[in-house]
N, CA and C atoms as a LAMMPS dump frame, in Angstrom:
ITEM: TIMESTEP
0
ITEM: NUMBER OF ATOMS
573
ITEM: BOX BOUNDS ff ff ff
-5.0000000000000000e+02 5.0000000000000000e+02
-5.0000000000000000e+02 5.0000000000000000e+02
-5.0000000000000000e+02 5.0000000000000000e+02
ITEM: ATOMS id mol type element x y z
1 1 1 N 183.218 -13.439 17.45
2 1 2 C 182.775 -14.325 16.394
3 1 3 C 182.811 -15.766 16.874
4 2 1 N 181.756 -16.896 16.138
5 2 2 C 181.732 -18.446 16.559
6 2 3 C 182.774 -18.883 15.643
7 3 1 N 184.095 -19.277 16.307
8 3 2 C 184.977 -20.316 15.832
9 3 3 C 184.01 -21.674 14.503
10 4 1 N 185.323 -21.486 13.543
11 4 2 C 183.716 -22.669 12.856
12 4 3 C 184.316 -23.752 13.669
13 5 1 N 182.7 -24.779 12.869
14 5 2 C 182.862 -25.858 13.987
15 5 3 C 183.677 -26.636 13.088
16 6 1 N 184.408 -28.198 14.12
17 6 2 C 185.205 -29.012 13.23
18 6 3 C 184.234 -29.578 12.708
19 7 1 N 184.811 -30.536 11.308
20 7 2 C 184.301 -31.407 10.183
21 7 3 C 184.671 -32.88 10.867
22 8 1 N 183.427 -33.428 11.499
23 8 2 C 184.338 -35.233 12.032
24 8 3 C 183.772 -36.511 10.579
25 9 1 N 184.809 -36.991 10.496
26 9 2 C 184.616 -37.631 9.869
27 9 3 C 184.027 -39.305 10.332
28 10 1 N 184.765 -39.357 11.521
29 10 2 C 184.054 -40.259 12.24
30 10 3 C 183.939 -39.533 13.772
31 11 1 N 182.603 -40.456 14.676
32 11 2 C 182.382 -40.471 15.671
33 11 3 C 183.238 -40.104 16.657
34 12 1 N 183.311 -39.251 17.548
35 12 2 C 183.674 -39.186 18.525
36 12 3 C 183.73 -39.14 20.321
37 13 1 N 183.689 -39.757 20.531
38 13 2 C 183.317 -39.722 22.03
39 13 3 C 183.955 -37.918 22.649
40 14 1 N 182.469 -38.002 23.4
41 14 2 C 182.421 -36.481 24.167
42 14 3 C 182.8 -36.974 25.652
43 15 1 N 183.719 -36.088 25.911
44 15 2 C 184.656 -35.986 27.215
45 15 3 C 184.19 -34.609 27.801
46 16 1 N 182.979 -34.818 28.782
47 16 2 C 182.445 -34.05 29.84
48 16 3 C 183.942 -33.423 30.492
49 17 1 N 183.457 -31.842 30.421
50 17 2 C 184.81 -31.286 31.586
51 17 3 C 183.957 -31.162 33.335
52 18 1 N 185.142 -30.726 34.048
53 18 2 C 184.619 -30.674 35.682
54 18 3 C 183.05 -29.528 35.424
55 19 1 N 183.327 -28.609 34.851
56 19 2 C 182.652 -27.381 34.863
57 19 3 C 181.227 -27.94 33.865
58 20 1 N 180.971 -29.095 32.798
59 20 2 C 179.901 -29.808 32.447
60 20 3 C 179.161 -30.896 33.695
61 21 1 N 179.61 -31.442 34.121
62 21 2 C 179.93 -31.984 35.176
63 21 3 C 178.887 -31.773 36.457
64 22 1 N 179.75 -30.326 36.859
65 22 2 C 178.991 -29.406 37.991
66 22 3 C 178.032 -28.914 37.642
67 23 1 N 177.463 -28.226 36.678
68 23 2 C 176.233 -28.01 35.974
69 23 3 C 175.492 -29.137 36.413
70 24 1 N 175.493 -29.778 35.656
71 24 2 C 174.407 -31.36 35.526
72 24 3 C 174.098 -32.02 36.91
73 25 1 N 175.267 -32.078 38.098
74 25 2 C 175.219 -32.114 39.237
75 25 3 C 174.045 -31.281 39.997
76 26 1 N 174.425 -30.257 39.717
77 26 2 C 173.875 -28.724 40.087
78 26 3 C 172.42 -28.764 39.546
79 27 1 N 171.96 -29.222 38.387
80 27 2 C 170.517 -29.624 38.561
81 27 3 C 169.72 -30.836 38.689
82 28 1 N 170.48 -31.463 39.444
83 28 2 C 169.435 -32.549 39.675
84 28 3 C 169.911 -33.859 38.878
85 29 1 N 170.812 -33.6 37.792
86 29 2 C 170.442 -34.776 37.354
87 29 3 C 170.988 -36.213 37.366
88 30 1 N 171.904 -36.185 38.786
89 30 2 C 171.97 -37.635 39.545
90 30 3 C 171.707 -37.921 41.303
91 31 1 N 170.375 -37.017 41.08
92 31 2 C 170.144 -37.526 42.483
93 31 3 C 169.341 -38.375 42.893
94 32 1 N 168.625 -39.323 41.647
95 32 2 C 168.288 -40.499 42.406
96 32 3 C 169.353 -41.552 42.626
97 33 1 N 170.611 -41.262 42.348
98 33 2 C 172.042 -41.957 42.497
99 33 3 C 172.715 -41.734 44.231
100 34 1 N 173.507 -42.671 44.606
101 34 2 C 174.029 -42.177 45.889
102 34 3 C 175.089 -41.326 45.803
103 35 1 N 175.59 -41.743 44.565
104 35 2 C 177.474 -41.118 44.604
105 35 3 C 177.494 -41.115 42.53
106 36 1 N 177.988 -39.929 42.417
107 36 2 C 178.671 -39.223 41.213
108 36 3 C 179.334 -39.196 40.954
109 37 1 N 180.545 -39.676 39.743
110 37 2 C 182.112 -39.023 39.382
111 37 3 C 182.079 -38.963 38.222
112 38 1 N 183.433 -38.618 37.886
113 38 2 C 183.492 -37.593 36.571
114 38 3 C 184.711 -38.418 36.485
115 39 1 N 185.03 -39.443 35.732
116 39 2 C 186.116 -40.092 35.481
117 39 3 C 186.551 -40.016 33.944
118 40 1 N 187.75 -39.303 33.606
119 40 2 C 187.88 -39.239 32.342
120 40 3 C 187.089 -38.761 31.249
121 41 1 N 186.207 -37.718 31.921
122 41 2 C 184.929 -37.354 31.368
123 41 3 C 183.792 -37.852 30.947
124 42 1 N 183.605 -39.17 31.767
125 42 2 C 182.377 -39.718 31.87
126 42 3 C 181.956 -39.813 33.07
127 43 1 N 180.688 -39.746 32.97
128 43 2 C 179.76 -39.73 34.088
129 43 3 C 180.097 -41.732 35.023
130 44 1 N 179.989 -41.687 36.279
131 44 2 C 180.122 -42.38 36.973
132 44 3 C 178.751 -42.674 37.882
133 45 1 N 177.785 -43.88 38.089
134 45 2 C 176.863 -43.52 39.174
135 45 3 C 177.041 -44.592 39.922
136 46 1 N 176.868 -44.754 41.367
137 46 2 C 176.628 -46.083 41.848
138 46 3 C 175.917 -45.749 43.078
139 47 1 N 175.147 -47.164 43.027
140 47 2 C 173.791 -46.534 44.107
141 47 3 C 174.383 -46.976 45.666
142 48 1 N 173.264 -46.961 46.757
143 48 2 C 173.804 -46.963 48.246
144 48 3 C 174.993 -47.938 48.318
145 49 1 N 175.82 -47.566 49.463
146 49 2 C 176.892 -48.444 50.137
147 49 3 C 175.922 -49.476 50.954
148 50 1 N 176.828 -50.456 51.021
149 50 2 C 176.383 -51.405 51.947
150 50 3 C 177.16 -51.205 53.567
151 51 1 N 176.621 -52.108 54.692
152 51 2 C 176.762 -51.753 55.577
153 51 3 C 178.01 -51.948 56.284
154 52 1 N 178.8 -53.068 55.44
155 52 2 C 180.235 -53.672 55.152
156 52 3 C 181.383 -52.067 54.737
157 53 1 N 180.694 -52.528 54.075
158 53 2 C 181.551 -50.801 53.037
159 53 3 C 182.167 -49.577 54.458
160 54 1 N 180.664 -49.256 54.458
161 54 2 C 180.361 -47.826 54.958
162 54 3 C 181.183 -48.003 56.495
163 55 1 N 180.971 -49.382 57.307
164 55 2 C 181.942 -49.406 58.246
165 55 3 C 183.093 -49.236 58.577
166 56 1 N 183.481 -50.097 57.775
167 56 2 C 185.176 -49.855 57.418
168 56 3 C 185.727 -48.565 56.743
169 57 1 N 184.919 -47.938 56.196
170 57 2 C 185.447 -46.363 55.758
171 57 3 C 185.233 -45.508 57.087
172 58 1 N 183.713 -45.543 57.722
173 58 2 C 183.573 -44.612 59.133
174 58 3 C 184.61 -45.24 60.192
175 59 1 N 185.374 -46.146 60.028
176 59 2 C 186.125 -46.653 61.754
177 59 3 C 187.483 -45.788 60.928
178 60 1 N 187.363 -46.353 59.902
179 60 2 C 189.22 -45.849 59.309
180 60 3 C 189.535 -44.505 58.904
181 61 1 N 187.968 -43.585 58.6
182 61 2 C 188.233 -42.101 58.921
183 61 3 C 188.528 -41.693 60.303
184 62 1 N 187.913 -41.833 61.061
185 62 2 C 187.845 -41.717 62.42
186 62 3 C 188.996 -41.871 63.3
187 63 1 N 189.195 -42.644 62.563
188 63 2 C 191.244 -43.307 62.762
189 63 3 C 192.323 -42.296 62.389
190 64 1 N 191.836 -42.055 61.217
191 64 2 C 192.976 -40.962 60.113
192 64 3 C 192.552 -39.48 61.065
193 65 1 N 191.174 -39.493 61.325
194 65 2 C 191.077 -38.029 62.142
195 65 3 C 191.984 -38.179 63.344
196 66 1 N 191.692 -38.592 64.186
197 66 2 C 192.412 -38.905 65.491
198 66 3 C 193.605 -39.103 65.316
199 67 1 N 194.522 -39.928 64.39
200 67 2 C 196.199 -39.709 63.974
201 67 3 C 196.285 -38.211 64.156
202 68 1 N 195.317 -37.898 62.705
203 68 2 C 195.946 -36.275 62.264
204 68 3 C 195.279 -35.045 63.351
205 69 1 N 194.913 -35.636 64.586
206 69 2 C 194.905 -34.424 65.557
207 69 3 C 196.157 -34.292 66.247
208 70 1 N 196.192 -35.591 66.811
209 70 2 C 197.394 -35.515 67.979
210 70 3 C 198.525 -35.59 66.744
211 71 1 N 198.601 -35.075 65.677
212 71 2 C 200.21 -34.992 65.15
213 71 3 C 200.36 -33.608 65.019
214 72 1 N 199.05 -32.318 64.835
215 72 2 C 198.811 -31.194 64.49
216 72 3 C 199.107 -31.329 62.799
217 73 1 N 199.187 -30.401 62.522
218 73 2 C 199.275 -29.932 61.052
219 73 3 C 198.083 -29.594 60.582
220 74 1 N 198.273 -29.192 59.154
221 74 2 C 196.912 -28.614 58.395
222 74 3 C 195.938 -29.703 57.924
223 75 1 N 196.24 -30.931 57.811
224 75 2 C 195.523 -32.13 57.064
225 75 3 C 194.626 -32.09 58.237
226 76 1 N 193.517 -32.469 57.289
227 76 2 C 192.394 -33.289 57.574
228 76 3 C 191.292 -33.815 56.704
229 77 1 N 190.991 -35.09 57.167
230 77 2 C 190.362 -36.235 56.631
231 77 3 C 188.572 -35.751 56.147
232 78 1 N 188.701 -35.693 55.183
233 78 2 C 187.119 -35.483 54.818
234 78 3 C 186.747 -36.97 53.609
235 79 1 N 185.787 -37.393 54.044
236 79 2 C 184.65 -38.674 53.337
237 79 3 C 184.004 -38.268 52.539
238 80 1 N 183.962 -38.603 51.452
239 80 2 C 183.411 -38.653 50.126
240 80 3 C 183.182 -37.098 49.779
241 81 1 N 184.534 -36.668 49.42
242 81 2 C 184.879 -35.13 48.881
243 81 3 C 184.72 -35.405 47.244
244 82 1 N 184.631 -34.03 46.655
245 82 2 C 184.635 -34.121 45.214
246 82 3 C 186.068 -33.763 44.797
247 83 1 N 186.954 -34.389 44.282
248 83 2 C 188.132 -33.813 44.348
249 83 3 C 188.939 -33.2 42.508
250 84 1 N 188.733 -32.117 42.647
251 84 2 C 189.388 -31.556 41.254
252 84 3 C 190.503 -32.184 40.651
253 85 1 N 190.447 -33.364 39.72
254 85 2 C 191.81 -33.783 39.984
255 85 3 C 192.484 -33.425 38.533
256 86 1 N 191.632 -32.942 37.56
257 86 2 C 192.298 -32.628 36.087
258 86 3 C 190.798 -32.108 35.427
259 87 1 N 190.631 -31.074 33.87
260 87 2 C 189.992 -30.671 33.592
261 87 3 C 188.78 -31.567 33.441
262 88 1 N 188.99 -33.091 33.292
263 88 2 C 188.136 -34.172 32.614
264 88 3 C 187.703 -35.203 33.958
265 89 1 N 188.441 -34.615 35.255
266 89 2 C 188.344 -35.725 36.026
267 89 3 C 187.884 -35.074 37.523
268 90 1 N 187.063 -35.33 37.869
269 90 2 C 186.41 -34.925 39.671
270 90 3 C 186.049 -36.499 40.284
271 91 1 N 186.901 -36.997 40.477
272 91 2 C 186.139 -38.317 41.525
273 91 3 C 185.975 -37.985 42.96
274 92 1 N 185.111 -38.757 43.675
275 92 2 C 185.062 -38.942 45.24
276 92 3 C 185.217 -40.083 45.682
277 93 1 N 186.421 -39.483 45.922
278 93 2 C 187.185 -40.832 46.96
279 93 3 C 186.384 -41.131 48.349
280 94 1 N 186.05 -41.855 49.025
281 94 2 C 185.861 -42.664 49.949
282 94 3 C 186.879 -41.497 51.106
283 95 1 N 187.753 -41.331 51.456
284 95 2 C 188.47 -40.517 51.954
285 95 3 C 189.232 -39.797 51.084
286 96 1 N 189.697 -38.448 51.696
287 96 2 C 190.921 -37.744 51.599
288 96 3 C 191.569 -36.846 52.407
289 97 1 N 192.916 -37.11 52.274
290 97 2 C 193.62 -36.123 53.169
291 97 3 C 194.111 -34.66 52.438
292 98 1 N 193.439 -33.871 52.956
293 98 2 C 193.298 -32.637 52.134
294 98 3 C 193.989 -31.385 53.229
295 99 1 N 194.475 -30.106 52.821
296 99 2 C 194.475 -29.293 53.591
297 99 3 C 193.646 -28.058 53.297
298 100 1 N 193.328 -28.649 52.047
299 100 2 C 191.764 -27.163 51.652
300 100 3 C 190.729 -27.122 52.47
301 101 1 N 190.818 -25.435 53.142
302 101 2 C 189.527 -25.118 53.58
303 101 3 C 188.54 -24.331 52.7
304 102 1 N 188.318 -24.389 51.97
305 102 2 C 187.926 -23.879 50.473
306 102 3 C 186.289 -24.41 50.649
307 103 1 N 185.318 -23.92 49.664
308 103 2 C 183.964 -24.604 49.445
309 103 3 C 184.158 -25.279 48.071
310 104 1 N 183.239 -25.984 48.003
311 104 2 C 183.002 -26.576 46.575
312 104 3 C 183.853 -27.578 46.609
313 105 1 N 184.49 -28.226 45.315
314 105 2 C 185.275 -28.964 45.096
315 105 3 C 187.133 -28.763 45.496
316 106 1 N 187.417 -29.851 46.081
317 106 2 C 188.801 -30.086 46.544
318 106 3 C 189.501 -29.996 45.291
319 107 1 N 190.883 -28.46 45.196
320 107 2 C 191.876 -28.978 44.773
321 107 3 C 193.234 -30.238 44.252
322 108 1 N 193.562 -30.5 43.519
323 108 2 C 194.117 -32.118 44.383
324 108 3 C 195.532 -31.573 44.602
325 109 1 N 196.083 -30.264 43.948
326 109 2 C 197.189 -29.522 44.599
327 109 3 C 197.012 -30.021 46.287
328 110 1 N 195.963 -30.086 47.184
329 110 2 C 195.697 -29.777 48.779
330 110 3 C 195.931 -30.937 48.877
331 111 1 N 195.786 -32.366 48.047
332 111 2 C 195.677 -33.749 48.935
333 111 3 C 196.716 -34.328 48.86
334 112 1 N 196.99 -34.421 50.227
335 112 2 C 198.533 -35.397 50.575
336 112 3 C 197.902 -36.64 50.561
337 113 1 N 196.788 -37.672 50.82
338 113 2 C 196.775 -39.191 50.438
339 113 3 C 195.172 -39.075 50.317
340 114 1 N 194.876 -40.535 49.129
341 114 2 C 193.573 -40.581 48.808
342 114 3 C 193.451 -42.314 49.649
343 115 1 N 192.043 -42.64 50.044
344 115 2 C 191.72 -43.665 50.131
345 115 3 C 190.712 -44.244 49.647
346 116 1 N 190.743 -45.447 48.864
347 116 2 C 189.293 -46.057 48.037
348 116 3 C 189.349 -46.987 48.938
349 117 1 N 187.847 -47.644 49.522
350 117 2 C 187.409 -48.811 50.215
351 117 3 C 186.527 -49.39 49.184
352 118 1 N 187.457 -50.957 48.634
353 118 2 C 186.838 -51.346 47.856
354 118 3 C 186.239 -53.073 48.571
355 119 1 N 184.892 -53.182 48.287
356 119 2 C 184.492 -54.387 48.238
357 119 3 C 183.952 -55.193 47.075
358 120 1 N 183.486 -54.162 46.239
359 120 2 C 182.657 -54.546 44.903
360 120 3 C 183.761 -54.147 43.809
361 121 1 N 184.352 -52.622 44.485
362 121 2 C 185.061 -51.966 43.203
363 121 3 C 186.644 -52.197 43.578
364 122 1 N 186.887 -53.057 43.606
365 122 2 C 188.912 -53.272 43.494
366 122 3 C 189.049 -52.928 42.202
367 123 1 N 188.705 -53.786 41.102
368 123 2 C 189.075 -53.683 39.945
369 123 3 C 189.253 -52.224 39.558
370 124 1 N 188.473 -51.317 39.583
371 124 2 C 188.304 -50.169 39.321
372 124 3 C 189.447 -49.339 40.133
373 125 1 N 189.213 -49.562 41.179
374 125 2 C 190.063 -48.706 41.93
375 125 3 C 191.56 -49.125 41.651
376 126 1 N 191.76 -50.44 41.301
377 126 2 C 193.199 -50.91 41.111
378 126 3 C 193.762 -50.916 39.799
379 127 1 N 192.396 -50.084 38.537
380 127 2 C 192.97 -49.737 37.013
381 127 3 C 192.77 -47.953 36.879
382 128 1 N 191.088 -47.291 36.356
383 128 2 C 191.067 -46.562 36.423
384 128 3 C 191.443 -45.449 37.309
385 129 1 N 191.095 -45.973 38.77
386 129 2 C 191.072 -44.614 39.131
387 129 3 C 193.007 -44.58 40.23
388 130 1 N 193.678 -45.589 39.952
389 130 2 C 195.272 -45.972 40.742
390 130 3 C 195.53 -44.67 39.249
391 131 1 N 195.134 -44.844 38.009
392 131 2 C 196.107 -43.957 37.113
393 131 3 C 195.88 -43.027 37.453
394 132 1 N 194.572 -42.443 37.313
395 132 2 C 193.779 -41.085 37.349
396 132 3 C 194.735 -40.151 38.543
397 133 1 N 194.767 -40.944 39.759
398 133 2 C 195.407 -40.04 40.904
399 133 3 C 196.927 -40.277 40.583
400 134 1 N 197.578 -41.494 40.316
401 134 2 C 198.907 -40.952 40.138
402 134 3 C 198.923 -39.923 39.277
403 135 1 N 198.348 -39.84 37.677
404 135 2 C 198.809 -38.902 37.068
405 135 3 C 198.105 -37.348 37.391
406 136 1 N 197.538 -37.505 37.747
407 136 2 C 197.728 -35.854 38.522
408 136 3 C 198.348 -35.618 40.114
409 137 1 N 199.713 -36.623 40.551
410 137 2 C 200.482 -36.342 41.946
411 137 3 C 199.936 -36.393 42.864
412 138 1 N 198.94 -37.678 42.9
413 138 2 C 198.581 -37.62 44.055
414 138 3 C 199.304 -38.267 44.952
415 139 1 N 200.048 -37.68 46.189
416 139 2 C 201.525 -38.344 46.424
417 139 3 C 201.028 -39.895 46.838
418 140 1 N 199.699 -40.097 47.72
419 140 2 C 200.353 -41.31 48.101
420 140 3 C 198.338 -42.109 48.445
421 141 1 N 198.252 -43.302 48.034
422 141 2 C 196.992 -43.881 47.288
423 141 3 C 196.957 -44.815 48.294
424 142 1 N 195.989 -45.487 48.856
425 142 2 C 195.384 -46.215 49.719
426 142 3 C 194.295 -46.818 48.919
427 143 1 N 194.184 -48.53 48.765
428 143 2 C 192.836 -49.379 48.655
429 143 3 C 193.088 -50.498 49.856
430 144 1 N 191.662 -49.846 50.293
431 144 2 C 191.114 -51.182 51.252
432 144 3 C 190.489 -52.178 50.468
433 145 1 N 191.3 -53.154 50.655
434 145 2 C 190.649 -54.658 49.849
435 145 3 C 189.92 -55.066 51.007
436 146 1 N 188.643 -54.512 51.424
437 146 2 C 187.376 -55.411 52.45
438 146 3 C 187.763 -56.707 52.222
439 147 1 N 187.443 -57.512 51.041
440 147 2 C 187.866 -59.028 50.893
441 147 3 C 188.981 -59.517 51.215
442 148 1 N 189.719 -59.073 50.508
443 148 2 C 191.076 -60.017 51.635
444 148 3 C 191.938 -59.465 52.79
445 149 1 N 191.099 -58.707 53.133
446 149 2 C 191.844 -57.565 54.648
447 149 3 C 192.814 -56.813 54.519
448 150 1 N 193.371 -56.043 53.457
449 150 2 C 194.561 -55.471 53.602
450 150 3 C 194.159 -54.256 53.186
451 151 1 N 195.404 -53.308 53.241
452 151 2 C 195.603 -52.093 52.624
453 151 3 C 196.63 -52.056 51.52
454 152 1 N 196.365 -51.791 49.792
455 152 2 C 197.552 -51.504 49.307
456 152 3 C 197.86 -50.236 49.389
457 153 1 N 198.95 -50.114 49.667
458 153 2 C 199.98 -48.582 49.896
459 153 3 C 200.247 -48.108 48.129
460 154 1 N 200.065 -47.197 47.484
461 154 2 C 200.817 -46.804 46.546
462 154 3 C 201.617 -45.557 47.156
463 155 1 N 202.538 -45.559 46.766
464 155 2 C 203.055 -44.088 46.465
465 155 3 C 204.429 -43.909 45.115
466 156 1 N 205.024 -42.635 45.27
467 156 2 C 205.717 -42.336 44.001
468 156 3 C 204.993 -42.685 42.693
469 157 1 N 204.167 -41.149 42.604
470 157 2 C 203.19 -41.037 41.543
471 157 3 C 203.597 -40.928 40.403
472 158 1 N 203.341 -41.502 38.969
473 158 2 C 203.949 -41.024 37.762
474 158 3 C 202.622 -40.999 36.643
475 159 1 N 203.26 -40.967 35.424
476 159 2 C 202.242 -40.592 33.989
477 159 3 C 200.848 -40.94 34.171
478 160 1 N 201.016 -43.123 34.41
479 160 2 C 200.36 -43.73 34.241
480 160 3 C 200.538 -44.535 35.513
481 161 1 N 200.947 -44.61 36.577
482 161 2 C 200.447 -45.594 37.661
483 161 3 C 201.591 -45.124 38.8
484 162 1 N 201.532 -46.014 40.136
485 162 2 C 202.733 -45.588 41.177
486 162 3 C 203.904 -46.2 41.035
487 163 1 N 205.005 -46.064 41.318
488 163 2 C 206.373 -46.468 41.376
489 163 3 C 206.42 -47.66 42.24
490 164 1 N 206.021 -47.354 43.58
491 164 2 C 206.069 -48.579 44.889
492 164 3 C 204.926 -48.742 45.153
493 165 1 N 204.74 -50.228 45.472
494 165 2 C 203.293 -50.502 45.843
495 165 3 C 203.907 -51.809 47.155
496 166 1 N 202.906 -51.455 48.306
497 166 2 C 202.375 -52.613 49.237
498 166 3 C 201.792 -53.085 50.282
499 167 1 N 201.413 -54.183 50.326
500 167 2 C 200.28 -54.61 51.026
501 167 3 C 200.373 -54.804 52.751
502 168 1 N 199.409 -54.198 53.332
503 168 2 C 199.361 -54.061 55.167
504 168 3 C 198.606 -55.071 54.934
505 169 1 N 198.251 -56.075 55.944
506 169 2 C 197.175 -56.906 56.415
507 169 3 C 196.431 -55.913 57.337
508 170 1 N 195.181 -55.989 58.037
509 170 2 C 194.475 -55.976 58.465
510 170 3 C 194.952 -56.283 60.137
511 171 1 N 195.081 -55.742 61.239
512 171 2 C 195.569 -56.207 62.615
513 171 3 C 196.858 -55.522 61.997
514 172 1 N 198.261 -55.091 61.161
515 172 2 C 199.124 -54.552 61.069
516 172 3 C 199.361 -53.04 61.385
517 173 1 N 200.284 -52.222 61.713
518 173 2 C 200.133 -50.708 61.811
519 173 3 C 200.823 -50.376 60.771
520 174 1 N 199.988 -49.423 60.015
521 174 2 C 200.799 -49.041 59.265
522 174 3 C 200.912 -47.816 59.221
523 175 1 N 202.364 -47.051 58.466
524 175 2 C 203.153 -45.925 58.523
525 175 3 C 203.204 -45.794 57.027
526 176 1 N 202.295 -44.428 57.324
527 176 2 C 202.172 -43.624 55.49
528 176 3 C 203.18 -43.362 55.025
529 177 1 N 203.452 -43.273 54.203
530 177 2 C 205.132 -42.894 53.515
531 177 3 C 205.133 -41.451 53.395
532 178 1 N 204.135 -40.669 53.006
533 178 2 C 204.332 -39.302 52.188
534 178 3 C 203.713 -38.217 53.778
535 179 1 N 202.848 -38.936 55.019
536 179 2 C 202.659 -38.384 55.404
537 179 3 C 203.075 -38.138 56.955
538 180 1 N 204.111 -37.262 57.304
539 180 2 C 205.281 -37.33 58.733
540 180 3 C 204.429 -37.605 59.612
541 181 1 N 204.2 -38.798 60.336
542 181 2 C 203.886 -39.013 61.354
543 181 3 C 202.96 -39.476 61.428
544 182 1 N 201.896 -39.931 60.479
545 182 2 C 200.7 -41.008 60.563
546 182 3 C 200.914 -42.255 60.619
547 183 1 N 200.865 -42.929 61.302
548 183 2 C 200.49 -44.041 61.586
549 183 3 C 199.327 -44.546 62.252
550 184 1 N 198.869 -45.451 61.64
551 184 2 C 197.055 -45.971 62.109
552 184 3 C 197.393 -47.629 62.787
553 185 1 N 196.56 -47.898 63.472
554 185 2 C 196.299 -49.5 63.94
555 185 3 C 195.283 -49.776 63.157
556 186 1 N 195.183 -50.882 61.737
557 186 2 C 194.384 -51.261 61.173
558 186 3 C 193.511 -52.16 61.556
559 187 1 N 193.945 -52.59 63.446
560 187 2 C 193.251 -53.594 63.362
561 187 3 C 191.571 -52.829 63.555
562 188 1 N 191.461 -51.911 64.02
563 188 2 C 190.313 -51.378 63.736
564 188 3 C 188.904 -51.646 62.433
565 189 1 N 190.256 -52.114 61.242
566 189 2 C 189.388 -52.204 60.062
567 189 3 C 188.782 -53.44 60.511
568 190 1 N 189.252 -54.488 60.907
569 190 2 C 188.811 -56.186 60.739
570 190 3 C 187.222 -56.253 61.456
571 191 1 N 186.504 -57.044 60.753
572 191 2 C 184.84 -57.266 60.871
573 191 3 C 184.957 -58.411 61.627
């Protein structure tokens, strides 16, 4: 039998799940867009990266790959994954350190650290989407501030945001907290 439906008395905003989401994905209907997310159950679009952007994410994956060979383990670095992170939420991070060999969309059970490279989007990355991954454990959060050269470190994930937060410059090495034995030379990032 059809459950009856509720009585709203006022308006309500509709909160797209992952599985509405993938559908709509699945036909077409953001591919004149570069990049898709599902933030809080709204649709997300933003068109091409610039050439700023896209650099500093390809030198600093490339970086995170090469750490996470010569350390062994199961991680590895995949660029602009779809990552399952709650029923209402699939973003693609810029990087992640994942150990799913799985198809489709990334677990976020699998990701030991996320990275956003922001030049346009700090704000975003440093409200919506810093909560979104703490509150589903994501142990440990990376934003590249392109503009003022650094990396903020989050880690110790909770409800609504991280416990410790701080800032690498750019030319600094830095040592992941959550992950044994990564360490990167950032000076790689600097333009």
């Amino acid at each position: 039998m059809n459950a009856p439906a509720r009585i709203l008395t006022m308006p309500e905003r509709l909160r797209l799940r992952v599985e509405d989401f993938v559908l709509l994905a699945d036909s077409g209907a953001f591919d004149a867009y570069a990049k898709s997310e599902l933030i809080d159950g709204e649709v997300y679009v933003m068109n091409a990266q610039w050439s700023r952007h896209a650099r500093v994410k390809s030198r600093l994956a490339r970086e995170l790959g090469n750490v996470l060979e010569a350390i062994g383990g199961e991680l590895e670095a995949l660029i602009e994954v779809s990552v399952r992170a709650s029923d209402h939420d699939m973003p693609e991070p810029d990087i992640a350190l994942t150990s799913w060999r799985g198809d489709r969309d990334v677990p976020v059970a699998t990701v030991a650290l996320v990275v956003e490279v922001a030049d346009t989007t700090l704000e975003g990355d440093l409200g919506r989407k810093l909560r979104l991954y703490a509150a589903a454990g994501v142990p440990e959060y990376w934003v590249v501030d392109v503009n003022d050269g650094r990396i903020l470190v989050h880690h110790q994930p909770g409800a609504e945001s991280y416990g410790s937060r701080r800032a690498v410059a750019f030319g600094e090495r830095l040592v992941a907290v959550t992950v044994a034995g990564l360490a990167i030379d950032t000076g790689v990032l600097a333009l």
